[in-house]
C-alpha positions in Angstrom: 22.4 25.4 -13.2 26.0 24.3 -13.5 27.7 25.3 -16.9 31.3 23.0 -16.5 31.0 19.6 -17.5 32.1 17.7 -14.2 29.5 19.8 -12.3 26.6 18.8 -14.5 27.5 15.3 -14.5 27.4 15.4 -10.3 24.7 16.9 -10.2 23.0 14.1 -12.5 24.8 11.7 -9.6 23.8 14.0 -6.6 19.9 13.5 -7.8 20.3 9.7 -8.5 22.5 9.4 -4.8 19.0 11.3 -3.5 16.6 9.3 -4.8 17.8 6.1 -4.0 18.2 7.0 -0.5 15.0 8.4 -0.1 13.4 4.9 -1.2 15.2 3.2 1.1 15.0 5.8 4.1 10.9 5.5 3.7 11.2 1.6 2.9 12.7 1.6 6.4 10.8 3.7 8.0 7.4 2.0 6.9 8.8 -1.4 8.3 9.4 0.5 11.5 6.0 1.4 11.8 4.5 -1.4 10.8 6.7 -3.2 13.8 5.2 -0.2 16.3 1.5 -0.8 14.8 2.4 -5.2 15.7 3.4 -4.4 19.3 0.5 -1.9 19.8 -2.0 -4.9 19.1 -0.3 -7.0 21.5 1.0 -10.0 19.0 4.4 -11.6 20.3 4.8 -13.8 17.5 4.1 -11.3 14.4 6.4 -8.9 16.4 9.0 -11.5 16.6 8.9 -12.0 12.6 8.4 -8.3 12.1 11.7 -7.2 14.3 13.3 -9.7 12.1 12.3 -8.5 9.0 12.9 -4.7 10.6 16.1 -5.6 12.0 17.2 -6.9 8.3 16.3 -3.8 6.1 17.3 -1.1 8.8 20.9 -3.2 8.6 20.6 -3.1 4.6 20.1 0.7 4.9 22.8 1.1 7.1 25.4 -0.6 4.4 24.5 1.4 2.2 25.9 4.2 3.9 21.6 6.0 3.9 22.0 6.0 8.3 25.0 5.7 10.2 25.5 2.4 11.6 25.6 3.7 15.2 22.2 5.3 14.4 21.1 1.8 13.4 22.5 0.3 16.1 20.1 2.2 18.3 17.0 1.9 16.8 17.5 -1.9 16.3 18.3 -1.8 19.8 15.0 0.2 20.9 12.8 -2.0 18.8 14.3 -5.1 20.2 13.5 -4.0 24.0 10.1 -3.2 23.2 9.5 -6.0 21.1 11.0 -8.0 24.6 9.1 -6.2 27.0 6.0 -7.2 24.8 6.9 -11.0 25.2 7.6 -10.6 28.8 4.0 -8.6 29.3 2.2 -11.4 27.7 
C-alpha cells in the first residue's frame, strides 16, 4: 500500500482508469461477437445494422484512448470485409 499522499490518491485514479476501461473493452467485445454470431446465421441485413452499431462503439472505445485507434482501424476493417463477403455470398 502506498503511504505518500499523491501515491494513494493515483492509485484511487489507477483503479477507477481500470474499471472503466474494462466496461467498455467487454461492452465492445460483446458487440463484436454478437456481429460474428449475425454473419454465422447468414443475415445480410441484421449484419448490416449490427456492423453499424459495432463500427460505432469500437470507434467510441477507441476515443477514449481504451484501444489504439490503429487497432480499431483494423478490426472495423475485418468486420467490414466479412460483413461484405456475407452480402456478396447471398
Amino acid at each position: 500500500m502506498p503511504h505518500h499522499k499523491d501515491a494513494i490518491k493515483r492509485l484511487k485514479q489507477n483503479e477507477k482508469r481500470r474499471a472503466r476501461n474494462r466496461h467498455f473493452r467487454s461492452r465492445m467485445r460483446n458487440q463484436i461477437k454478437k456481429l460474428r454470431a449475425t454473419i454465422s446465421e447468414g443475415d445480410v441485413e441484421q449484419a448490416q445494422s449490427e456492423l453499424r452499431t459495432t463500427m460505432s462503439t469500437i470507434h467510441r472505445v477507441a476515443s477514449k484512448g481504451v484501444i489504439h485507434k490503429n487497432q480499431a482501424a483494423r478490426k472495423i476493417s475485418r468486420l467490414n470485409k466479412a460483413v461484405k463477403k456475407l452480402a456478396l455470398g447471398a
